[in-house]
C-alpha positions as MATLAB code, in Angstrom:
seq = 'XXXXXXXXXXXXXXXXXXXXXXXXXXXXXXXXXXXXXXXXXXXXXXXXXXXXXXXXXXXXXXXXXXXXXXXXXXXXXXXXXXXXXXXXXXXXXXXXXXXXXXXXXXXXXXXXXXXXXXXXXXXXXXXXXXXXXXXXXXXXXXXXXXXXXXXXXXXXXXXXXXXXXXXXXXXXXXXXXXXXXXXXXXXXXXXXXXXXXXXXXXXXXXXXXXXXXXXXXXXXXXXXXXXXXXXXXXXXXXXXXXXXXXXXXXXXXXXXXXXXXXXXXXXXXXXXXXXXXXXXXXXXXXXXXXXXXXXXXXXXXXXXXXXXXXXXXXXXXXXXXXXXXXXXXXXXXXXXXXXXXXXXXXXXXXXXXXXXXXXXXXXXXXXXXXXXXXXXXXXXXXXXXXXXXXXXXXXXXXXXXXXXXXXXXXXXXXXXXXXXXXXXXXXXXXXXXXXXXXXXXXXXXXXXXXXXXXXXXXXXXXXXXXXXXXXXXXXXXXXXXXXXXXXXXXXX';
ca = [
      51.317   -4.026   58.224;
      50.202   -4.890   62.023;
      47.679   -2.248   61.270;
      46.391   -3.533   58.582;
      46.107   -6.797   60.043;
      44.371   -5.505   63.462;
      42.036   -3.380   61.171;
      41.243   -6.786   58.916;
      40.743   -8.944   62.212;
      38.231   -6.160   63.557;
      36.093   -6.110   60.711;
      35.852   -9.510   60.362;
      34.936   -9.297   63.842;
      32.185   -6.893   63.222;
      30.878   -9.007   60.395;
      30.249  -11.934   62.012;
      28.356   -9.825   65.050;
      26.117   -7.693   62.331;
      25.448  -11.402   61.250;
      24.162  -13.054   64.530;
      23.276   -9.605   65.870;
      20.801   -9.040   62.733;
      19.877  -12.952   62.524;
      19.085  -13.094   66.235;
      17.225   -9.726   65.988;
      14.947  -11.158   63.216;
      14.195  -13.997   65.163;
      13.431  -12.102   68.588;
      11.536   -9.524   66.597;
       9.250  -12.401   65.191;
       8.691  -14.228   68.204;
       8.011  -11.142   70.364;
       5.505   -9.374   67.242;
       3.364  -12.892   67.221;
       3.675  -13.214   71.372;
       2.435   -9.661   71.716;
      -0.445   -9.906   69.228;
      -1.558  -13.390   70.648;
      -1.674  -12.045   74.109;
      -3.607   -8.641   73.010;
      -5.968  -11.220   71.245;
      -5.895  -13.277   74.291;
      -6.392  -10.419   76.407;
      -9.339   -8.763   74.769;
     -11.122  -12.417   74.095;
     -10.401  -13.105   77.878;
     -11.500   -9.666   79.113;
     -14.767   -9.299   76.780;
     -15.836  -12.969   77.817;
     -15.529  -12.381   81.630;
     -17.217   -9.433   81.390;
     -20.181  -10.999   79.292;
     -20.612  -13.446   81.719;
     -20.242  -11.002   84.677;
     -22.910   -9.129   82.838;
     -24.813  -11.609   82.109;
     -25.196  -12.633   86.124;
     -25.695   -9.295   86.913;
     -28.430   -9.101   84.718;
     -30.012  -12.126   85.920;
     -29.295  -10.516   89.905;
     -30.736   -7.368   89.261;
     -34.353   -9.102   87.628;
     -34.126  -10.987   90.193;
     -34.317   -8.166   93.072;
     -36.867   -6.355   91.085;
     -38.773   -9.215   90.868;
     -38.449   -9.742   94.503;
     -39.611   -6.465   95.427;
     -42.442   -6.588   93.096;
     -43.566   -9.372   94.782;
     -43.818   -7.691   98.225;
     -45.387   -4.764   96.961;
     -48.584   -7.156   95.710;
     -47.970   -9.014   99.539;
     -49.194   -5.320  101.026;
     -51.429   -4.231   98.056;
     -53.564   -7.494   99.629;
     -53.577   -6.068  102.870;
     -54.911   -2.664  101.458;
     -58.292   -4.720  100.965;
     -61.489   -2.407  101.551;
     -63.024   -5.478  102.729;
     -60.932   -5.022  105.851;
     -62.848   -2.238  107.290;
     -62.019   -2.324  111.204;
     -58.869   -2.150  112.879;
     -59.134   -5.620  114.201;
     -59.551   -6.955  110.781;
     -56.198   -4.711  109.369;
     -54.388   -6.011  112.427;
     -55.050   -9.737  111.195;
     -54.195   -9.280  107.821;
     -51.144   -7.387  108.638;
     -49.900  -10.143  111.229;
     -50.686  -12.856  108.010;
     -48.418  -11.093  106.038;
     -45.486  -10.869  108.878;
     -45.705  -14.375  108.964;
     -45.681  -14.814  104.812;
     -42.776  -12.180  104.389;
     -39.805  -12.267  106.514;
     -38.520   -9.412  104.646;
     -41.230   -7.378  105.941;
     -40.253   -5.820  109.774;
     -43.649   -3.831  110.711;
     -46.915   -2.712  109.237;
     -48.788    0.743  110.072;
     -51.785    1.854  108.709;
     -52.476    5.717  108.249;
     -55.704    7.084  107.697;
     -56.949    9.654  104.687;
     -55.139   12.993  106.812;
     -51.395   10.547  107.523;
     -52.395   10.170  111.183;
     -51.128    6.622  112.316;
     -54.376    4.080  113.024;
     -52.223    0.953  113.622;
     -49.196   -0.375  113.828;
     -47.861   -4.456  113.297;
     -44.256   -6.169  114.584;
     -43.307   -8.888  115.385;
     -43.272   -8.347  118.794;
     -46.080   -5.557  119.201;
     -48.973   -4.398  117.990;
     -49.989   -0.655  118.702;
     -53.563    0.932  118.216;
     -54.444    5.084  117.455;
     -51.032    6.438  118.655;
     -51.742    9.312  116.556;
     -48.267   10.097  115.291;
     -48.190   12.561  112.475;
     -46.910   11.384  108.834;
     -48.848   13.999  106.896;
     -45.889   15.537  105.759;
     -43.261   12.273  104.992;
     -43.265   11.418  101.482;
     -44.099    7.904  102.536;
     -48.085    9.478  102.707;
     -47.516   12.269  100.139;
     -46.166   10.248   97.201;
     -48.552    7.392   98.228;
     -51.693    9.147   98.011;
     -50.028   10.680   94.632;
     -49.084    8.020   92.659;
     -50.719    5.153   94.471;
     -47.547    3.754   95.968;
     -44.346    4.405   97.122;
     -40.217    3.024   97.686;
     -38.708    5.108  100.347;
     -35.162    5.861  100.361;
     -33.151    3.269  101.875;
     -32.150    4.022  105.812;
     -29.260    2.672  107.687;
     -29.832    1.186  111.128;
     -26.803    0.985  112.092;
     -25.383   -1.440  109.484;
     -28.975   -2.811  108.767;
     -30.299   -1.213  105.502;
     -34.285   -0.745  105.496;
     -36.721    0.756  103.185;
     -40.126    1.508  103.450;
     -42.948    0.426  100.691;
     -46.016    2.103  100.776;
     -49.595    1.411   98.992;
     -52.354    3.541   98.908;
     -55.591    1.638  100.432;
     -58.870    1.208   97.631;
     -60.973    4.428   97.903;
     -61.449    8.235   98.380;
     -59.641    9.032  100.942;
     -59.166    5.666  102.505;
     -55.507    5.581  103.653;
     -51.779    4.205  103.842;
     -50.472    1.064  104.567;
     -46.406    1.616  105.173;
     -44.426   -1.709  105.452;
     -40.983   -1.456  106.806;
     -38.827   -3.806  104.952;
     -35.402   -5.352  106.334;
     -33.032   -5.455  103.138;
     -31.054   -8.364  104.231;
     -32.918  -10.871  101.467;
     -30.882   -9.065   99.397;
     -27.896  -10.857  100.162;
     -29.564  -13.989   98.520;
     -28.765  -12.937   95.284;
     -25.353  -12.762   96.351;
     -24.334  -16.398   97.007;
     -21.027  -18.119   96.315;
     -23.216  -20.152   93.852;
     -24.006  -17.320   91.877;
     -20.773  -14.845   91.689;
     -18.053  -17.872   92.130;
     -15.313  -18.092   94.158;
     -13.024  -15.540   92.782;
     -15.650  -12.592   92.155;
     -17.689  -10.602   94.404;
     -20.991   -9.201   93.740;
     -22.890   -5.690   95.252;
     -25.875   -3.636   95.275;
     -26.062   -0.623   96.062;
     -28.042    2.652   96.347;
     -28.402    5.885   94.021;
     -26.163    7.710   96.857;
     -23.651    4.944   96.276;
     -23.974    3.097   99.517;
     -23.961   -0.461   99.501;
     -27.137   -2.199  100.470;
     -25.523   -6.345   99.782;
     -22.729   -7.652   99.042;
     -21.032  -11.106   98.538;
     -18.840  -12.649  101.179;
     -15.771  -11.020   99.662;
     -17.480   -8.060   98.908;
     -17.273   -4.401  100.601;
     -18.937   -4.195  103.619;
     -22.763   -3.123  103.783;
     -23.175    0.448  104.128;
     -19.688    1.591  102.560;
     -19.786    4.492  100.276;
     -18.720    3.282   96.986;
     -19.675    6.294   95.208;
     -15.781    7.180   94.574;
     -15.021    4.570   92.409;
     -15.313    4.963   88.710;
     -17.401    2.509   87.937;
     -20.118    2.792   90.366;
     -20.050    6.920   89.553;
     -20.065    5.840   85.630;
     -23.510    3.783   86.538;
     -25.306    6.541   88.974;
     -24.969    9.494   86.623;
     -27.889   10.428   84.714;
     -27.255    8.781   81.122;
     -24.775    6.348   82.986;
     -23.263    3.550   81.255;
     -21.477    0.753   82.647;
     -17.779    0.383   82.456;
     -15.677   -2.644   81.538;
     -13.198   -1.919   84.094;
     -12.581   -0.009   87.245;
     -10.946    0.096   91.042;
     -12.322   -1.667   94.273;
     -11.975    0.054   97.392;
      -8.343   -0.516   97.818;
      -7.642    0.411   94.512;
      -6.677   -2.487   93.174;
      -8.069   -3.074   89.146;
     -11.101   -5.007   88.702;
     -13.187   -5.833   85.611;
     -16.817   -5.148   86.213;
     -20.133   -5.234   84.784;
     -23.169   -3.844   86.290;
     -26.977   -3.798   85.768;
     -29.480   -0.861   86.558;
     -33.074   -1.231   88.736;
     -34.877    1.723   86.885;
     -37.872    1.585   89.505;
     -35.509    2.379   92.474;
     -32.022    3.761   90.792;
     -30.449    0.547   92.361;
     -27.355   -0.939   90.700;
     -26.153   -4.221   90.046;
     -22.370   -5.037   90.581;
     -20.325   -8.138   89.424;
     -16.656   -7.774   89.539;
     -13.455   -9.944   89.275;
     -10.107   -8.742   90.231;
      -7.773   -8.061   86.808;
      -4.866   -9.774   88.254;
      -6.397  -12.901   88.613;
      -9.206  -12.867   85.861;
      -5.646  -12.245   83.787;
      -3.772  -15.279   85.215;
      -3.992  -17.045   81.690;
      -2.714  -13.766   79.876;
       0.657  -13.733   82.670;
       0.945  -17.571   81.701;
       0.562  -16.533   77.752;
       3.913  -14.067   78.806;
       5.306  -16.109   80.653;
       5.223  -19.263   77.733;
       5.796  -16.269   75.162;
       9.215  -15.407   76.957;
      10.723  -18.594   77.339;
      10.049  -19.195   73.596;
      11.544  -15.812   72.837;
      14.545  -17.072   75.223;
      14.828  -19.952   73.206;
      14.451  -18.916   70.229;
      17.094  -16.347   71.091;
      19.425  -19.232   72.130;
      18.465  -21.371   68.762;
      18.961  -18.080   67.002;
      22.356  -17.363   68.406;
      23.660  -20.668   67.614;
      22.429  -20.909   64.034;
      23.929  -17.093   63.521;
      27.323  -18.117   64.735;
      27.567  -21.407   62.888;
      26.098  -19.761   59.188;
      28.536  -16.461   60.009;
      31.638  -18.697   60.466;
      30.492  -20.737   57.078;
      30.254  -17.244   55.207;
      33.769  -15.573   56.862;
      35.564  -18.877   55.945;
      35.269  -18.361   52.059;
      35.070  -13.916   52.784;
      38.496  -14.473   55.313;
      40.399  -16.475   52.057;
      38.812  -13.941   49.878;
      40.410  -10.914   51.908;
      44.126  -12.793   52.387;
      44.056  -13.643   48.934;
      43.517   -9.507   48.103;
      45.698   -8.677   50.432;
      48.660  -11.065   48.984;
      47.881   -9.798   45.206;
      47.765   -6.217   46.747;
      51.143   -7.083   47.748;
      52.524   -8.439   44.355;
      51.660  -11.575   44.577;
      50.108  -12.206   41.508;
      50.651  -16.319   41.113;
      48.466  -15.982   44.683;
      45.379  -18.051   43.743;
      41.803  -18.139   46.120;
      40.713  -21.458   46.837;
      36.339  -20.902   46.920;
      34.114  -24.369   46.668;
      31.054  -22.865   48.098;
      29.097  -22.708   44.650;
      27.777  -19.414   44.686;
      28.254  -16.179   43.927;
      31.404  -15.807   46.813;
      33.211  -18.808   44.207;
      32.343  -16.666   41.485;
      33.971  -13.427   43.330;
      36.889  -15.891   43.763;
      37.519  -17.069   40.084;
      37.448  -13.106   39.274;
      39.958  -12.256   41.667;
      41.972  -15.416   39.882;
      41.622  -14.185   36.828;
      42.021  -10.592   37.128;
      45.488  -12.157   39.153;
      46.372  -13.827   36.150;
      46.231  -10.844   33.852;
      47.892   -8.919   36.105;
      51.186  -10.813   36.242;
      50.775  -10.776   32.270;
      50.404   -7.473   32.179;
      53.550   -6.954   34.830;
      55.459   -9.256   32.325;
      54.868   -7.098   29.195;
      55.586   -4.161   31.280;
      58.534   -5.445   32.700;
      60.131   -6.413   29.157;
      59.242   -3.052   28.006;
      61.128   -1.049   30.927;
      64.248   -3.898   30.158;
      63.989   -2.693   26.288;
      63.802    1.069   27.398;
      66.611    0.628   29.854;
      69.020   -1.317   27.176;
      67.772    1.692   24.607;
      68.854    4.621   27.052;
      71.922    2.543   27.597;
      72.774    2.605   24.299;
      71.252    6.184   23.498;
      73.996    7.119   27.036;
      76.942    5.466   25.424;
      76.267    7.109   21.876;
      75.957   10.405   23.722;
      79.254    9.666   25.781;
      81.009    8.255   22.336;
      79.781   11.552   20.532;
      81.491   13.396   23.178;
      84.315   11.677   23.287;
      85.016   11.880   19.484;
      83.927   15.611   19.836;
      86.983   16.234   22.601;
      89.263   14.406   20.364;
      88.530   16.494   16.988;
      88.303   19.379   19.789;
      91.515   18.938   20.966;
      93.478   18.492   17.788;
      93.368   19.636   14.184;
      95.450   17.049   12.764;
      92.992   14.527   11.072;
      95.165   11.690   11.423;
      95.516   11.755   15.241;
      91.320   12.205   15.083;
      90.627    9.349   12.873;
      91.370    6.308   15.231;
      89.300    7.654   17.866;
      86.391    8.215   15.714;
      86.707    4.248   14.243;
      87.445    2.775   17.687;
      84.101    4.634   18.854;
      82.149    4.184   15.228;
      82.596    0.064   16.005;
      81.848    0.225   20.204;
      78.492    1.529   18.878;
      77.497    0.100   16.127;
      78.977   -3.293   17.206;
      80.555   -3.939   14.001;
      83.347   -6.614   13.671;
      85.046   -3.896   11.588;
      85.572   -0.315   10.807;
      87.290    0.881    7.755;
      87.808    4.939    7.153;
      88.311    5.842    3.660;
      89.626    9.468    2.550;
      88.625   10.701   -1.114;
      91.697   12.069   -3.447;
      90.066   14.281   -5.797;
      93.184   14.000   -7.810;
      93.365   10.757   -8.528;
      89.826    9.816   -8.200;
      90.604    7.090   -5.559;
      89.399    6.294   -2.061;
      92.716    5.538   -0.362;
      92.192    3.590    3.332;
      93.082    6.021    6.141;
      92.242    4.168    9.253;
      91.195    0.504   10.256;
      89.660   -1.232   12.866;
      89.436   -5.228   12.464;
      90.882   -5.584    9.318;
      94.471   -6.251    8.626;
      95.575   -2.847    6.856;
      98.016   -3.883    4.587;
     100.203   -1.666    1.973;
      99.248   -3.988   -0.820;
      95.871   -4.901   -0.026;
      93.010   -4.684   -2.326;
      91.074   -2.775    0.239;
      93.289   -0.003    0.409;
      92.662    1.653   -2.928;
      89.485    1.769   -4.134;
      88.260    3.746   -7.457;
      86.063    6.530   -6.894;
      83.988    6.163  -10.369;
      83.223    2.200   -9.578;
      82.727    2.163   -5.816;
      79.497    1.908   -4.071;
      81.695    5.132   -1.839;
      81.084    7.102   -4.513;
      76.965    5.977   -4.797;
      76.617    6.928   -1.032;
      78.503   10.660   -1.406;
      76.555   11.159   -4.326;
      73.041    9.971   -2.929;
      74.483   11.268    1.216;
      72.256    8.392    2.299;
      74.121    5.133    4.120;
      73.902    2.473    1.828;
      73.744   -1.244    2.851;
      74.525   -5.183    1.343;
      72.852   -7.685    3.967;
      74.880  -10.754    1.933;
      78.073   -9.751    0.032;
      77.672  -13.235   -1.637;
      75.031  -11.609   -3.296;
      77.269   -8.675   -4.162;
      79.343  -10.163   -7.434;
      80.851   -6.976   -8.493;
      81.734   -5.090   -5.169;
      85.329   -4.760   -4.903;
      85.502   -5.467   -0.949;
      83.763   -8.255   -1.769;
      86.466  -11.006   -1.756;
      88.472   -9.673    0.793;
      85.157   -8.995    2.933;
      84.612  -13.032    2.747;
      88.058  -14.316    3.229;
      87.607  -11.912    6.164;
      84.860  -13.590    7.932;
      82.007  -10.747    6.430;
      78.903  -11.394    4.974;
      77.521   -7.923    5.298;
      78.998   -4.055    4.831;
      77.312   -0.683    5.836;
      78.296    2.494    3.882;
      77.957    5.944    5.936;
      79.372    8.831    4.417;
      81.245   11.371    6.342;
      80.336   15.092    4.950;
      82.433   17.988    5.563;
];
């Protein structure tokens, strides 16, 4: 029974868990489904606008530079003038445009075969030193396509590039203007990429010609990372995302110069353009931790409502399992656990109905094999007794005192038939005075209803001897207490 009990107490234990287990996994499961897809939405609305905006200022950078350089390209197409046919007069247009450009370092002018004629700084002026340029593309490509934008050099860290433009006429000449790339760094203010981004430019070889203040240094070869090799391959494209130089994760958007292979470079590190989205997670967990709480709470209380009315269902099963059957299950929750209840009731109630009919029915089989025993045992009996004797007269008051333990007569009366005289003459008696003189003793064997039941060899029975006018027992029968008289005959 201690089995039973520990087995009842664990499943009712494991009941109310799968309740707040499954309620409190529903609720988690909500919370964390809507948290995730709010924060993927968040994320992907966060990420795409910072990189529009990104893209958008490195648009705006990049038109900017190109617009910049155009500009000093028409600066030294002035100075290619024909009007300025001396020396002297080159020299004084070239030391105008020093002072108009800052960007622009030195001026040399080579002549129709790329010997050098002149040369401009700021500090110096040199005439005819004859140095050789035929052969630099700065004079090849210039006398080809009218102009030229050298390769940018590294002086150390200083970036320069060289712009060349072809002088009007045949054969006329070269003016080469060195140009110091630090203007560059302009388009790189605080103002302009905001405090948390940095901004770069840098060559077709990857090196960086500007950068922001937090940027990578000037000259650093970027040409590892995936974003700046994404944007310097042939069909490049730009990437949404990619490394800095420590390999941290950045977002980044970029914007090509066509005319010089130049690239563009806004980027924001993912960490912190993604602050909002850890916030999001961090909001979205404490709800999920709260809801869990909420959940666990509301779980335990609805469980323990539902294994109240389940626990009285169970005892009350368990008590009609055990016989019980006036056991009754008190249910007032309205619902289909009351309903279970009132079935368990009633199928109680026909149960101990049905154990009373079956119990009265064993009782009447057990009082019938009783009597069926005591018959058999009486049977034997009178069967040892005419067994054990032939004389009929010893047999007879065995058989009688048997004949009226079973039938549970008031009295037994054994008649013998004399053929000779017709007569039943009383042999034996049981409850009846047996007088010599009676009327009982003698009885005629033409008249008597002895006769009727030898004839017939059925028993023959009067339920009310009152009824019974012309029986001849029937006087003494009623002085005698009778009212009724069975007739059996005895065949040999």
């Amino acid at each position: 029974m201690s089995g039973v009990e520990e087995r009842g107490w664990s499943l009712r234990q494991g009941l109310f868990a799968k309740y707040v287990v499954s309620l409190v996994g529903l609720v988690v499961f909500v919370l964390a489904v809507n948290g995730a897809t709010e924060t993927w939405i968040s994320y992907q609305s966060t990420k795409a606008s910072l990189t529009a905006a990104m893209a958008e200022k490195a648009d705006a950078s990049a038109r900017r530079i190109d617009q910049a350089l155009s500009d000093l390209q028409r600066q030294i197409s002035w100075v290619t003038r024909a009007s300025a046919n001396t020396l002297e007069l080159r020299r004084a247009d070239y030391v105008q445009l020093l002072s108009q450009a800052p960007a622009v370092r030195q001026l040399y002018q080579l002549d129709g075969q790329g010997r050098e004629q002149l040369r401009v700084s700021r500090t110096s002026i040199a005439f005819s030193s004859g140095n050789d340029l035929s052969r630099d593309l700065r004079f090849t490509d210039t006398v080809t396509h009218g102009s030229n934008f050298s390769a940018v050099t590294f002086k150390g860290a200083q970036p320069m590039m060289s712009i060349s433009v072809a002088h009007s006429g045949f054969n006329a000449g070269v003016t080469v203007a060195d140009i110091d790339l630090d203007f560059l760094e302009d388009f790189m203010t605080e103002a302009q990429v905001g405090k948390v981004g940095i901004a770069y430019v840098v060559d077709p070889r990857g090196q960086v010609l500007a950068s922001s203040a937090k940027g990578p240094a000037v000259g650093q070869d970027l040409a590892r990372l995936p974003q700046v090799a994404a944007v310097l391959t042939p069909d490049g494209q730009s990437l949404n995302s990619g490394t800095d130089s420590d390999g941290r994760a950045v977002l980044s958007a970029a914007a090509v110069l066509p005319k010089l292979g130049w690239a563009v470079f806004f980027e924001q590190s993912t960490a912190h353009a993604l602050a909002p989205i850890r916030d999001q997670l961090l909001r979205g967990a404490l709800l999920i931790a709260l809801g869990l709480a909420v959940a666990t709470l509301a779980g335990s209380l609805l469980a323990r409502r539902m294994l109240v009315p389940i626990t009285a269902l169970r005892m009350g099963a368990r008590k009609l399992g055990a016989g019980d059957f006036a056991q009754r299950i008190e249910v007032k929750t309205h619902d289909e656990l009351e309903e279970l209840a009132d079935q368990f009731n009633s199928m109680a109630g026909q149960l101990a109905e049905s154990y009373a009919v079956l119990e009265a029915k064993v009782e009447e089989r057990t009082r019938d094999l009783a009597r069926s025993i005591n018959e058999l045992k009486v049977l034997e009996e009178v069967g040892r007794a005419v067994a054990s004797s032939l004389d009929l007269n010893a047999v007879l008051p065995t058989v009688a005192a048997r004949a009226l333990e079973i039938t549970q007569a008031d009295a037994v009366l054994i008649y013998s038939y004399e053929a000779a005289e017709r007569r039943f003459r009383l042999v034996e008696a049981k409850g009846v005075e047996r007088a010599q003189d009676g009327a009982h003793t003698m009885l005629d064997g033409a008249t008597s209803l002895l006769a009727d039941s030898i004839r017939s060899g059925e028993p023959i029975a009067i339920a009310e001897l009152e009824s019974a006018p012309d029986h001849p027992l029937r006087d003494v029968a009623i002085a005698a207490g009778f009212h009724a008289v069975l007739f059996t005959p005895l065949v040999d």
